[in-house]
N, C-alpha and C positions, 0 to 999 in steps of 0.2 A: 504494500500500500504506500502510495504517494502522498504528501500534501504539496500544495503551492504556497506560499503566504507573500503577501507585498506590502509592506511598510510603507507608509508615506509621510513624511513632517513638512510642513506646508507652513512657510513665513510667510507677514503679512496676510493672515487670514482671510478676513475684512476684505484682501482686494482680488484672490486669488480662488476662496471659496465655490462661486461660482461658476468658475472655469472646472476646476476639479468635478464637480456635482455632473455635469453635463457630460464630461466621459466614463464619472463611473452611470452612469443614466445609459448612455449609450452601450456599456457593454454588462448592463445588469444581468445578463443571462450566467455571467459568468461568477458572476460574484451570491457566494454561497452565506458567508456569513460576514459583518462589516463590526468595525467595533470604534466608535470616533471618540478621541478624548482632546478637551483642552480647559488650561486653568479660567476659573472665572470668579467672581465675586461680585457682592452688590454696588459696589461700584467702579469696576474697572471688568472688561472681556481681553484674555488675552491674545496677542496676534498671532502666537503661531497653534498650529493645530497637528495632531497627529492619529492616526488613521489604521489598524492594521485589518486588511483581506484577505478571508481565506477564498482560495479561489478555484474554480472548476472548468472541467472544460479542454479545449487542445492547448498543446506549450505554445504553437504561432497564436493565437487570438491573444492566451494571457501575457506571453510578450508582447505584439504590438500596444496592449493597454497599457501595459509595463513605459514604454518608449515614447506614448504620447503624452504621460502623467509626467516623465520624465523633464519632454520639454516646454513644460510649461513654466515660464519664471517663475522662482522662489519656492518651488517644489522640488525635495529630494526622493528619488527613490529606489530600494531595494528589495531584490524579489528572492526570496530563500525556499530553495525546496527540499522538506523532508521528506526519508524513506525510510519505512519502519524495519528493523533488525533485523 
């Protein structure tokens, strides 16, 4: 058994969020379970954000999302695949 996973931390939140939403949008088929965290408080949101996917699906699709998440400014990202023992 396989898993995929793909990390993503996302500066500038606020300006980037919705770029990001719109490809994971676009390849929602592949995305199996999604888990977003970032700090906030009652009065401040902070800007950066981070993201991890687990992900399903062929390696070419989950790489190109990989690649277009990629380059989108002020986003990093890393895609790690486990195989169990």
């Amino acid at each position: 058994m396989q898993k995929t996973v793909l990390l993503l931390l996302i500066s500038t939140r606020n300006k980037n969020a919705a770029k990001v939403q719109a490809l994971l949008s676009e390849y929602g088929c592949l995305i199996k379970t999604m888990l977003g965290l970032h700090e906030t408080s009652e009065d401040k949101c902070s800007s950066f954000g981070f993201l991890v996917l687990e992900l399903t699906g062929d390696m070419k699709s989950q790489e190109t999302l990989a690649k277009k998440l990629s380059s989108l400014s002020g986003v990093s990202v890393k895609m790690q695949r486990l195989k169990a023992k």
